[in-house]
LUMPAZA-438912 format. One record per residue (C-alpha): residue number from 1; residue in three letters; y, z negated, x. Coordinates in nm, 4 decimals, always signed. Layout:
BEGIN
NUM:ALA:Y:Z:X
...
END
This chain:
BEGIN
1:UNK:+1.3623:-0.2813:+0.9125
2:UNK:+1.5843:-0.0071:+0.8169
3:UNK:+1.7183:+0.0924:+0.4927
4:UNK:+1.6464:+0.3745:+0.2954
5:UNK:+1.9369:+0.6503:+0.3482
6:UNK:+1.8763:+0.8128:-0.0059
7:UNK:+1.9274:+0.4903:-0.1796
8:UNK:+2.2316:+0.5016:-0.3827
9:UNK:+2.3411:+0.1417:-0.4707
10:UNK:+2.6332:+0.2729:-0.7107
11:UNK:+2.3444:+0.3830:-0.9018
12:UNK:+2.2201:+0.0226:-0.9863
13:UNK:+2.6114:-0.0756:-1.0475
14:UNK:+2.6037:-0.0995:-1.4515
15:UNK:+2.5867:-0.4209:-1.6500
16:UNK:+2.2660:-0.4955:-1.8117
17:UNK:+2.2900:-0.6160:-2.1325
18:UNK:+1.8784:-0.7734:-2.1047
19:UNK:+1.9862:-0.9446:-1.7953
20:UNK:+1.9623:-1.3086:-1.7666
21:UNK:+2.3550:-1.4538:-1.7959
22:UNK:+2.3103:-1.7543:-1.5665
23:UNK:+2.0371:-1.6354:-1.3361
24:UNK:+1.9688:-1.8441:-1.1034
25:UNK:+2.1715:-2.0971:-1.2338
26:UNK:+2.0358:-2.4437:-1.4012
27:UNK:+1.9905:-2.3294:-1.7157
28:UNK:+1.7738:-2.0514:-1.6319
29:UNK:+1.6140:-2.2287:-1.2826
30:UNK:+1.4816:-2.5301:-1.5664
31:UNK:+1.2709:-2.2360:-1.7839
32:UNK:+1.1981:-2.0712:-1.4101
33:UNK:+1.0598:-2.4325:-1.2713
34:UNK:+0.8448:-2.4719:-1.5819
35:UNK:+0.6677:-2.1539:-1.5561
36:UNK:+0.5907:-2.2055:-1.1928
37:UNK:+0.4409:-2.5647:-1.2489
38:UNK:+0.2159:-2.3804:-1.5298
39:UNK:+0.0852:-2.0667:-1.2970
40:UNK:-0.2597:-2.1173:-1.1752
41:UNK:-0.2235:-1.8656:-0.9082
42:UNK:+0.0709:-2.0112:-0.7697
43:UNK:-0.0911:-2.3217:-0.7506
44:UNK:-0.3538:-2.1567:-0.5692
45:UNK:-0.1861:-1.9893:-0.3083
46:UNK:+0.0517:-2.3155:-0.1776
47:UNK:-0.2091:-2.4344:+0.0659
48:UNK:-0.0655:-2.6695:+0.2654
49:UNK:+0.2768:-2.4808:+0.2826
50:UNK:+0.6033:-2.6783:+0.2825
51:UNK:+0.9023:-2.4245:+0.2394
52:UNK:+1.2611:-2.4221:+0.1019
53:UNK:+1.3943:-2.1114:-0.0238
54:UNK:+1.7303:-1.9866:-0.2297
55:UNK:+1.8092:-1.7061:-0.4383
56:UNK:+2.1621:-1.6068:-0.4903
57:UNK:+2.3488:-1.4188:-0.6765
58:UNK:+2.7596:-1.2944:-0.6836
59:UNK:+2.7979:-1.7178:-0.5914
60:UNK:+2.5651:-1.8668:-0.8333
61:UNK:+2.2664:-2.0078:-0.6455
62:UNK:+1.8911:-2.1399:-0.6372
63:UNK:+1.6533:-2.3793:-0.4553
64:UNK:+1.3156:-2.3592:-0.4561
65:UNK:+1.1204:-2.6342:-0.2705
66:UNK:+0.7528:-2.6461:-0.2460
67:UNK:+0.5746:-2.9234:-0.0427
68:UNK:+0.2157:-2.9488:+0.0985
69:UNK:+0.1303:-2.6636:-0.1293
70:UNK:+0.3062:-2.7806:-0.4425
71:UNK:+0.6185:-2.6894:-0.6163
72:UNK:+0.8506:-2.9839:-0.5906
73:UNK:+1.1559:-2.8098:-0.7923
74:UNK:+1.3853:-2.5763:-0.8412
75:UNK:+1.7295:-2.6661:-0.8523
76:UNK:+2.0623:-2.5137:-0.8675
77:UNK:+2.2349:-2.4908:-0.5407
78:UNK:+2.0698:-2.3658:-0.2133
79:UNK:+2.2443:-2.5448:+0.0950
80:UNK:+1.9085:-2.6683:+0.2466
81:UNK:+1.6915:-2.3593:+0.2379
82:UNK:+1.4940:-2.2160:+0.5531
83:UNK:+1.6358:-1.8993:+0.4343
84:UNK:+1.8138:-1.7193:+0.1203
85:UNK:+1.7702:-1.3852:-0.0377
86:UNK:+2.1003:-1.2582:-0.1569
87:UNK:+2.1878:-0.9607:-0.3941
88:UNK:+2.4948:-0.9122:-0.6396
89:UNK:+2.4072:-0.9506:-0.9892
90:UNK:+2.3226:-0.5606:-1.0707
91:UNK:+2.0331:-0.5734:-0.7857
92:UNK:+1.8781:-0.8732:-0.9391
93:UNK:+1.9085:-0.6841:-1.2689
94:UNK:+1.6868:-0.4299:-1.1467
95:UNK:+1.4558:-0.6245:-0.9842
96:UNK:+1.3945:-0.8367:-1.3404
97:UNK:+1.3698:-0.5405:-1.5542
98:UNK:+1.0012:-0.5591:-1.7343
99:UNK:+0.9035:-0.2698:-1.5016
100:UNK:+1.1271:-0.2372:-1.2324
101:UNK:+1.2670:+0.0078:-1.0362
102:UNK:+1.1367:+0.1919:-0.6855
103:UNK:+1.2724:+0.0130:-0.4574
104:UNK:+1.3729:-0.2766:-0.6500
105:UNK:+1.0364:-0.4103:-0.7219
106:UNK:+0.9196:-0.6397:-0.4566
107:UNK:+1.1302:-0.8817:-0.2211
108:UNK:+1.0105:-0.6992:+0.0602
109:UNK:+1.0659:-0.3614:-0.0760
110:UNK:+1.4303:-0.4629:-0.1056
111:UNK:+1.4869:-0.6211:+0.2133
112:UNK:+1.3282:-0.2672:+0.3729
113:UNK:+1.5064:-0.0285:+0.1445
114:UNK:+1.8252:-0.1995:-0.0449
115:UNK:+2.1356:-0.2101:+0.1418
116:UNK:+2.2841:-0.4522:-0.1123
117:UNK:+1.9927:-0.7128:-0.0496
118:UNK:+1.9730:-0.9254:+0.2517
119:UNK:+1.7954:-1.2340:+0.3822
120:UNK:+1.9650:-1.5264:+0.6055
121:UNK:+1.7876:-1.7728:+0.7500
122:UNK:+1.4850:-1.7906:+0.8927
123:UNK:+1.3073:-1.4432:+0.8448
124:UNK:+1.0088:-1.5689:+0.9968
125:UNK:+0.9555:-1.8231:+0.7182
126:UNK:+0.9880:-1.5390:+0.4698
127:UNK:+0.6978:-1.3501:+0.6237
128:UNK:+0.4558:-1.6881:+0.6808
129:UNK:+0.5497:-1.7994:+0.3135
130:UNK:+0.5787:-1.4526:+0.1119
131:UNK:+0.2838:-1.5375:-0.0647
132:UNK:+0.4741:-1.8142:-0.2573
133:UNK:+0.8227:-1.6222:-0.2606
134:UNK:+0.6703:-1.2951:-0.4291
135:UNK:+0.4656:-1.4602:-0.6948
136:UNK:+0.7615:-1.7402:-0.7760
137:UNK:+0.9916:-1.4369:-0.8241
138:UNK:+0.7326:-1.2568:-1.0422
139:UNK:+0.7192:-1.5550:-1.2275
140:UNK:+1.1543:-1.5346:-1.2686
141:UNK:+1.0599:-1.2176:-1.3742
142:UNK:+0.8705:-1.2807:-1.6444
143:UNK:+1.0971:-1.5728:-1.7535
144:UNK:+1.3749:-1.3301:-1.7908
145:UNK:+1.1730:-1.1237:-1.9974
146:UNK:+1.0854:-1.3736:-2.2373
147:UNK:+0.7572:-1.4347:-2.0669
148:UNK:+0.6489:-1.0685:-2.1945
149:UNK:+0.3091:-1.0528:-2.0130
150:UNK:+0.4066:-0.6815:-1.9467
151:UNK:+0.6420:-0.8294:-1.7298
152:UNK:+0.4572:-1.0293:-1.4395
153:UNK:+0.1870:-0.7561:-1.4522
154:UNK:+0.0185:-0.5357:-1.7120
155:UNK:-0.3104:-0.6634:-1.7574
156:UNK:-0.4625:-0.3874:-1.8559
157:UNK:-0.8343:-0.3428:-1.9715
158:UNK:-1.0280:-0.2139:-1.6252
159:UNK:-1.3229:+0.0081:-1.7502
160:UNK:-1.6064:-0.1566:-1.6243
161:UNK:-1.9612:-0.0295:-1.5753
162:UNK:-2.2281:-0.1501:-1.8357
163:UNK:-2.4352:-0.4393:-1.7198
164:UNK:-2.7064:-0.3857:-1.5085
165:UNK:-2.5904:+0.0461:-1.4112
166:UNK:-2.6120:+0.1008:-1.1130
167:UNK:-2.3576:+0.3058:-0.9337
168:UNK:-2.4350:+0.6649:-0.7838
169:UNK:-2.2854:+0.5999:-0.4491
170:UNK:-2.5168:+0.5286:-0.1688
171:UNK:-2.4116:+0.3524:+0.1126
172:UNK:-2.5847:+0.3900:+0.5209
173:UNK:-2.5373:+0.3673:+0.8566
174:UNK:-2.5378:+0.6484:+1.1751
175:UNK:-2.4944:+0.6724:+1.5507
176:UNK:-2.2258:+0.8384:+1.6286
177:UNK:-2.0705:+0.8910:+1.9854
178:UNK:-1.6562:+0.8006:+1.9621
179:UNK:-1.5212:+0.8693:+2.2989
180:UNK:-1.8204:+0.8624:+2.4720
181:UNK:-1.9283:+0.5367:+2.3119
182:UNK:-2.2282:+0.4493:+2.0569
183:UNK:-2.0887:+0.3524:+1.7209
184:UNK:-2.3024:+0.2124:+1.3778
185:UNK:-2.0907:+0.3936:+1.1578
186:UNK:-2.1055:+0.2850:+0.7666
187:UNK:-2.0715:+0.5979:+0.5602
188:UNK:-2.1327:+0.6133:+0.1766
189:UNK:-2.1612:+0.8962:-0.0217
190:UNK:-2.1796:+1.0468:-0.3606
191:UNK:-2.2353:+1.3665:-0.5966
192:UNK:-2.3091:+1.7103:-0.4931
193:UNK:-2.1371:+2.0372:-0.4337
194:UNK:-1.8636:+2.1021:-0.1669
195:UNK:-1.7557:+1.7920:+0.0755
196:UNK:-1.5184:+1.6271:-0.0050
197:UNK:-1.4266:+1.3450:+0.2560
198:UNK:-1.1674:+1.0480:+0.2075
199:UNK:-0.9801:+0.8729:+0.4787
200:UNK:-0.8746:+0.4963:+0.4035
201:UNK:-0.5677:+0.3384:+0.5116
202:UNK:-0.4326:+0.1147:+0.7838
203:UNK:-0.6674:-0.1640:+0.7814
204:UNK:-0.9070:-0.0774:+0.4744
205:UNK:-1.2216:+0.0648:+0.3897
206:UNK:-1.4511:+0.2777:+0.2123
207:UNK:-1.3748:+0.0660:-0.1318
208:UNK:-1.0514:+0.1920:-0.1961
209:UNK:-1.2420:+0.5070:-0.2974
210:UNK:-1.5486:+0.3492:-0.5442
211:UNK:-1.3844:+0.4961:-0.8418
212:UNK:-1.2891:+0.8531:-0.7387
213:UNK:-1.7012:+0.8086:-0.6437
214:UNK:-1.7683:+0.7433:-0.9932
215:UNK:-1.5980:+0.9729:-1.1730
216:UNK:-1.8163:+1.2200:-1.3569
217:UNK:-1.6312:+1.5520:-1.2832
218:UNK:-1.5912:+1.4738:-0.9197
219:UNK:-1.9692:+1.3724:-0.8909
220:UNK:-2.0694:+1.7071:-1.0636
221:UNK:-1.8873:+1.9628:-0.8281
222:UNK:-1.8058:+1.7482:-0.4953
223:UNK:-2.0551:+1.5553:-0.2639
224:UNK:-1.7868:+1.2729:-0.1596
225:UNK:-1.8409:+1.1222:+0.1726
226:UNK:-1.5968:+0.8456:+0.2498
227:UNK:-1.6965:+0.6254:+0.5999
228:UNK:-1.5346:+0.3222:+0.7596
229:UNK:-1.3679:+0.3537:+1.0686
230:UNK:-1.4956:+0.1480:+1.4050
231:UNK:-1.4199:-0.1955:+1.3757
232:UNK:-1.3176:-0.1797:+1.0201
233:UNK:-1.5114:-0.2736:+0.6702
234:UNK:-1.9015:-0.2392:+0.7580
235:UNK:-1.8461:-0.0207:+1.0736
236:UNK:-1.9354:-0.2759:+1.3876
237:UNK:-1.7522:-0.2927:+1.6883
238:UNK:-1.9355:-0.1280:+1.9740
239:UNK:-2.1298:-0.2258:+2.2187
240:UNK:-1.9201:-0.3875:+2.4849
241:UNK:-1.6314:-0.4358:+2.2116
242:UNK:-1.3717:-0.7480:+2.2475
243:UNK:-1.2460:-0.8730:+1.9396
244:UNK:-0.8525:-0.7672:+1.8750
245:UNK:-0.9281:-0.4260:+2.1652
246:UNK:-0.8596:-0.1846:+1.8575
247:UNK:-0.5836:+0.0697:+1.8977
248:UNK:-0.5311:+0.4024:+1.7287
249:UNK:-0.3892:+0.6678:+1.8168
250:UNK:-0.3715:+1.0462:+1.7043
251:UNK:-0.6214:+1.1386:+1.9196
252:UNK:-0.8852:+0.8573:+1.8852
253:UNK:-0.8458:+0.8881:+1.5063
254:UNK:-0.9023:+1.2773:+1.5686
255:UNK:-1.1934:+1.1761:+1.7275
256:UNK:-1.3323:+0.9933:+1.4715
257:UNK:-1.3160:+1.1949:+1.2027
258:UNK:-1.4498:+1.4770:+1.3460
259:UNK:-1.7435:+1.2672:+1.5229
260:UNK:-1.7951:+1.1750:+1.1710
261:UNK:-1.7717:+1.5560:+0.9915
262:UNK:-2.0163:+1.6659:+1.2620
263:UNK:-2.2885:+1.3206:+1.2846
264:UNK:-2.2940:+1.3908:+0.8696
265:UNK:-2.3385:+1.7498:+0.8453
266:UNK:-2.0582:+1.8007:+0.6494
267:UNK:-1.9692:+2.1854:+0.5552
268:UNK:-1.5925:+2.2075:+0.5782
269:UNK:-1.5073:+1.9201:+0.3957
270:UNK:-1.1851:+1.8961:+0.1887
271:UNK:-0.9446:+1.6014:+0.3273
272:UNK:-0.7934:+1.3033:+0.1707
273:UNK:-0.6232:+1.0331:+0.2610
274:UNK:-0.3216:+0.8285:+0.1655
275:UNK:-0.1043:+0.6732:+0.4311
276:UNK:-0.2029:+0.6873:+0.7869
277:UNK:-0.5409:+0.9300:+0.6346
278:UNK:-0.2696:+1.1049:+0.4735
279:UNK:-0.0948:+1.1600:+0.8164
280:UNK:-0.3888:+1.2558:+1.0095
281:UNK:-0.4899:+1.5031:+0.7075
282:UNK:-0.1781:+1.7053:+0.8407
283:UNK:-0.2904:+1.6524:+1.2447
284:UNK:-0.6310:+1.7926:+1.0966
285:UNK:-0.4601:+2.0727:+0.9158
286:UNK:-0.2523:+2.1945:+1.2171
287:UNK:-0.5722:+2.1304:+1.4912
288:UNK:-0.9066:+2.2550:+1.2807
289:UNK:-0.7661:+2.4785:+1.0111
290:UNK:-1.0777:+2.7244:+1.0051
291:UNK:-1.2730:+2.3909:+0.9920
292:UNK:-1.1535:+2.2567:+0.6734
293:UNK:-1.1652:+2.3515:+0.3030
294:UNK:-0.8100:+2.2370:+0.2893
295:UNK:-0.6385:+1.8702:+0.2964
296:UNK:-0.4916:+1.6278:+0.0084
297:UNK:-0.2550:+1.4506:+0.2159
298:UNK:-0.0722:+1.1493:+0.0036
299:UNK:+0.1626:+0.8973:+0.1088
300:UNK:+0.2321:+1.1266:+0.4178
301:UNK:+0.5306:+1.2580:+0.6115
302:UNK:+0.5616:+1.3921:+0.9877
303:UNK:+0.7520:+1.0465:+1.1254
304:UNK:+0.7744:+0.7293:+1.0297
305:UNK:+0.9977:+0.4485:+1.1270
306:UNK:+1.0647:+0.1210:+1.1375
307:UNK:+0.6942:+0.0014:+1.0530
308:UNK:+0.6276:-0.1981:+1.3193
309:UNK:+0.4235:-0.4936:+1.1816
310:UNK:+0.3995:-0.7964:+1.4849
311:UNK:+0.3631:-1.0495:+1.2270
312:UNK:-0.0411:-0.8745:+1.1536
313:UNK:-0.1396:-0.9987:+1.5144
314:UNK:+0.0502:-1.3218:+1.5760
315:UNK:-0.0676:-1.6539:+1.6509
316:UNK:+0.2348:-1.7717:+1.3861
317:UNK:+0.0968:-1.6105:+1.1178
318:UNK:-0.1728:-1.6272:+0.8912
319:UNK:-0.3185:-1.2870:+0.8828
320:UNK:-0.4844:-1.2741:+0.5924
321:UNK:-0.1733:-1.3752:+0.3911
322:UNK:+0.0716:-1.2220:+0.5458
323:UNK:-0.1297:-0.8715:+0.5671
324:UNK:-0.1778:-0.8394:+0.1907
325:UNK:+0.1505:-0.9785:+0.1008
326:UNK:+0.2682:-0.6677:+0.2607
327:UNK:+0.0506:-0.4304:+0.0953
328:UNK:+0.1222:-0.5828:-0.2937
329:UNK:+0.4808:-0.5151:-0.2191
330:UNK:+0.3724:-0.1136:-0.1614
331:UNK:+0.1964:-0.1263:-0.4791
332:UNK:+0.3612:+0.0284:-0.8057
333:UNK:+0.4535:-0.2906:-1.0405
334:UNK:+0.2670:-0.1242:-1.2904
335:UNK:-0.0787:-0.1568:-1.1096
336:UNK:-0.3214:-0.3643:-1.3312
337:UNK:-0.3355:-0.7356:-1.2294
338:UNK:-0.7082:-0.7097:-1.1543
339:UNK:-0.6377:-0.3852:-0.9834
340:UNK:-0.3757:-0.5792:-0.7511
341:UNK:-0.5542:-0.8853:-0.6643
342:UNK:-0.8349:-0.6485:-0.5683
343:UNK:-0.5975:-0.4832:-0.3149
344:UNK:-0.4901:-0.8117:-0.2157
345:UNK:-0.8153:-0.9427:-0.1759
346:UNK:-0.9502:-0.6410:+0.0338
347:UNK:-0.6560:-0.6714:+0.2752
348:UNK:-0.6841:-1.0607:+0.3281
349:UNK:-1.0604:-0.9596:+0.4587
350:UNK:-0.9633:-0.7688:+0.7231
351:UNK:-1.0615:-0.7882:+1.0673
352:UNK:-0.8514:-0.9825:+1.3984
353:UNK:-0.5736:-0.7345:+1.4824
354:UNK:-0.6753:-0.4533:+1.2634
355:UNK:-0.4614:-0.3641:+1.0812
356:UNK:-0.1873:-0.3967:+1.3668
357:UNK:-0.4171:-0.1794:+1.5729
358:UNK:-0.4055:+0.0944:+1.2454
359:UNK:-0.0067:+0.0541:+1.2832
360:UNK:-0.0078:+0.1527:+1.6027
361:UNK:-0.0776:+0.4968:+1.5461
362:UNK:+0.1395:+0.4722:+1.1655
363:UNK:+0.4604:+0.3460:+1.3485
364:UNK:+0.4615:+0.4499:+1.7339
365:UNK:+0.2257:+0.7344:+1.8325
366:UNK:+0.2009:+0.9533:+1.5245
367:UNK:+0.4870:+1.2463:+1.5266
368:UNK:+0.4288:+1.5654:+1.4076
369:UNK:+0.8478:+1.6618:+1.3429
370:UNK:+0.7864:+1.9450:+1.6003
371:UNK:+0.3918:+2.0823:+1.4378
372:UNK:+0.3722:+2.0981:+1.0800
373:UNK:+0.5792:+2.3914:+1.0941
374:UNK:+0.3297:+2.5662:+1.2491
375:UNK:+0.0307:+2.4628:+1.0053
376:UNK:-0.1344:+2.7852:+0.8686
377:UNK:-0.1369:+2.6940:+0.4863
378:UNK:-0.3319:+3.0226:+0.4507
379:UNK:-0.6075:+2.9337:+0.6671
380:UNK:-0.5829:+2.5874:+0.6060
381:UNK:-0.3915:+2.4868:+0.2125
382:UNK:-0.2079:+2.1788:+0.2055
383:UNK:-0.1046:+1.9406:-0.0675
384:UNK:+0.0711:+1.6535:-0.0443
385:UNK:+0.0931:+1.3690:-0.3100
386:UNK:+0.3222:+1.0685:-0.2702
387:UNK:+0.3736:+0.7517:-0.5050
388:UNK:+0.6877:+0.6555:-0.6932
389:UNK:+0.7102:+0.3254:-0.5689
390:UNK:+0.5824:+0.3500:-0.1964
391:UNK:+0.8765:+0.2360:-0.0097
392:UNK:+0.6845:+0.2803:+0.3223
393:UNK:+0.6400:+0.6791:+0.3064
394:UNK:+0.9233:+0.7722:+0.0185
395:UNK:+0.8588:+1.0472:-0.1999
396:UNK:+1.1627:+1.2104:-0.1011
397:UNK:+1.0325:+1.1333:+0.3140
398:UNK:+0.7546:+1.3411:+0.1878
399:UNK:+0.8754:+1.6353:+0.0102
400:UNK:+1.1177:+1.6996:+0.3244
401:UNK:+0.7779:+1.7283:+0.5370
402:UNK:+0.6410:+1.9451:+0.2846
403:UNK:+0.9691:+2.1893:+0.2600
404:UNK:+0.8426:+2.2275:+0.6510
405:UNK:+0.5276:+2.4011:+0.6091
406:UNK:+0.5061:+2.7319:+0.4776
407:UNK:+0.3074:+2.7219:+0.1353
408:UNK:+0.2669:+2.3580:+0.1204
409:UNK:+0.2730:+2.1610:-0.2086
410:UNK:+0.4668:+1.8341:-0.2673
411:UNK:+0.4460:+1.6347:-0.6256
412:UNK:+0.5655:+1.3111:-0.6566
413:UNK:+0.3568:+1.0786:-0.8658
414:UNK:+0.5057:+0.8546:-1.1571
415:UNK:+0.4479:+0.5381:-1.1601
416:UNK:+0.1912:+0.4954:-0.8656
417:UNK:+0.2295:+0.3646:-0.5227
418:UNK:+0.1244:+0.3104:-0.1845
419:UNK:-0.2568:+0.2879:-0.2678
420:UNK:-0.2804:+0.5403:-0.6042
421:UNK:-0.6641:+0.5947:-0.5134
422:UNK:-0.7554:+0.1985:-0.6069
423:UNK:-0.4026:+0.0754:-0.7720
424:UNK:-0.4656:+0.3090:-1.1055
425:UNK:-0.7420:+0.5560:-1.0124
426:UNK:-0.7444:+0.6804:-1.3977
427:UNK:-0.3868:+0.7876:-1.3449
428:UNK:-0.4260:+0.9457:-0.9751
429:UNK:-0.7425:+1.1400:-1.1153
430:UNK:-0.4439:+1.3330:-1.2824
431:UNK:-0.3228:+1.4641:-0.9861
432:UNK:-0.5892:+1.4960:-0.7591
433:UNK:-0.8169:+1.6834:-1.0178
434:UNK:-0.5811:+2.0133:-1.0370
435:UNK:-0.5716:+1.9787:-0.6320
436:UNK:-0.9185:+1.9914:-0.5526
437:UNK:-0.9137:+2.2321:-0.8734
438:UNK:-0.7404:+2.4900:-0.6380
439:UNK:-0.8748:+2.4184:-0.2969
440:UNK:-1.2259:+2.4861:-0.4809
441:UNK:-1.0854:+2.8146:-0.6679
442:UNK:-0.9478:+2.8975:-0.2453
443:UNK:-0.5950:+2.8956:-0.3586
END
């Protein structure tokens, strides 16, 4: 994993006076152990994991032991962990503040982006017990804070529908040929107007997008399509499939979508995706410009590295931990506890070698450094939207793409993430409204 070139870690070199004095030491590790042995979902998530693990900081030092599933302690010191994650004092700062920092926000996010953090040991423990590690040092977190709620997660009130609506969006299946093969396709759609049609990311499906599909304004002028790709959500495998086959590439995932935009009918449709649907929303841009009403492309850039994920298809790993302990670290801290475990959950459903298959085209195939120049904004308008706190696809990793492309728009957005679409859809809807705003006005 590489580290993030823009970082500046003089940035984060100022004392803090909120910052914990004796983190992790005993006096703060007793308060820390306390609040672990209360949290339900910690107690939840131990299966049968045993796992030692220390946090250190500028010399002072942590253990934290669980066994078969259950915290055992954590005490000062950390000579018999499996592995250590280290920082100097001003990193850990960050990473406690109430709402912290891009990248300081996640253990994973650091160890990715942070030259100041590192992890010795055994890094393959940290991936097959992350599950424990991040919600342990959400729960420091909120210790530090004075158990502020705000700080392990804002709860947030969700708007939910009134019991017994019924939702607009309508969900089916069609044949469609992929590559000369019969597919069952699962498509839903909803609204009326011009298409609009949403791409979901690397392992996902058509949920991320339920509440864009519910939104009044969008319903009135757009008739949203969003459709799950082969072997994903509701889409079956097809005919002849073996389980863990899928791979994607630029051109199978070209494939699909426009197998898709012809099987449906749909009228040149207006793009978006986040991610790798961001990424292909450029491929699409350069390839079928007088196709296309124009392309929202978020969480997008023309390369990305180091994003190979082996532990998503390894017999060492649990998949459907490990998988959606990589996603919550991509969400903005911010998101809405329901909102996250939601994520979480959708992620830990995925299919055998899915998601490794999606990365496949995310971290090896897909490289568009030498085409977006050449992507006819006037035939073709693109807009790209990227999350604060996505340390996978940076903000700043997508406003360089976007200086590439003639007329291309780049806004970074506050306080969102990997996943804006489903992590705080209220707060996307900000952004994406005065894009589709334009593409319909055909500026």
């Amino acid at each position: 994993m590489g580290s993030d070139p823009n970082f500046d870690p003089q940035a984060s070199l100022v004392s803090d006076p909120n910052f914990p004095p004796n983190f992790p030491g005993a006096g703060f590790a007793k308060d820390w152990e306390r609040a672990c042995r209360d949290d339900a979902e910690l107690d939840n998530l131990g299966g049968r994991a045993t796992v030692r693990f220390g946090v250190e900081s500028d010399g002072t030092a942590a253990l934290v032991e669980f066994a078969d599933g259950k915290l055992t302690g954590i005490r000062p010191g950390g000579a018999q962990a499996d592995f250590t994650l280290r920082a100097p004092v001003q990193i850990w700062a960050r990473f406690l503040k109430p709402v912290p920092p891009a990248p300081c926000h996640n253990v994973l996010a650091m160890k990715f982006r942070v030259p100041e953090f590192s992890v010795s040991g055994d890094e393959q423990k940290l991936l097959q017990h992350a599950h424990l590690v991040r919600r342990s040092m959400e729960l420091a977190r909120w210790v530090a804070n004075g158990r502020d709620p705000g700080a392990l997660r804002p709860e947030g009130r969700v708007p939910a529908s009134a019991a017994g609506a019924v939702e607009p969006i309508a969900g089916r299946y069609a044949s469609i040929e992929i590559e000369g093969r019969p597919h069952r396709i699962y498509f839903e759609q909803a609204g009326a107007g011009r298409d609009l049609l949403f791409l979901h990311t690397a392992g996902s499906d058509t949920r991320q997008f339920h509440r864009l599909m519910n939104d009044a304004a969008l319903l009135r002028d757009w008739r949203m399509t969003a459709f799950d790709l082969p072997w994903h959500g509701k889409s079956l495998p097809p005919q002849g499939g073996v389980p863990g086959e899928w791979r994607l590439n630029t051109d199978r995932y070209i494939a699909c979508i426009d197998a898709v935009i012809r099987g449906l009918g749909l009228k040149r449709p207006v793009l978006m995706g986040s991610s790798m649907g961001g990424q292909i929303c450029l491929e699409m841009a350069y390839r079928f410009a007088d196709q296309l009403g124009g392309v929202v492309a978020c969480e997008a850039c023309d390369k990305i590295t180091g994003r190979e994920v082996p532990f998503a298809k390894h017999a060492l790993y649990n998949q459907t931990l490990v998988v959606p302990e990589w996603i919550y670290g991509l969400m903005s801290p911010t998101t809405p506890r329901a909102r996250a475990i939601e994520i979480w959950w959708e992620y830990s459903q995925g299919g055998y070698g899915v998601f490794h298959g999606d990365i496949e085209f995310y971290a090896h195939d897909w490289d568009a450094r030498e085409r977006v120049a050449s992507i006819d904004t006037r035939r073709c308008p693109v807009i790209m939207l990227t999350g604060e706190y996505d340390y996978s696809c940076t903000p700043e990793m997508s406003r360089l793409t976007a200086e590439k492309i003639p007329g291309a728009q780049f806004q970074m957005m506050k306080g969102l993430g990997h996943f804006p679409m489903t992590e705080n859809p209220e707060a996307f809807l900000e952004y994406l409204k005065p894009a589709l705003a334009q593409l319909r006005a055909g500026r």
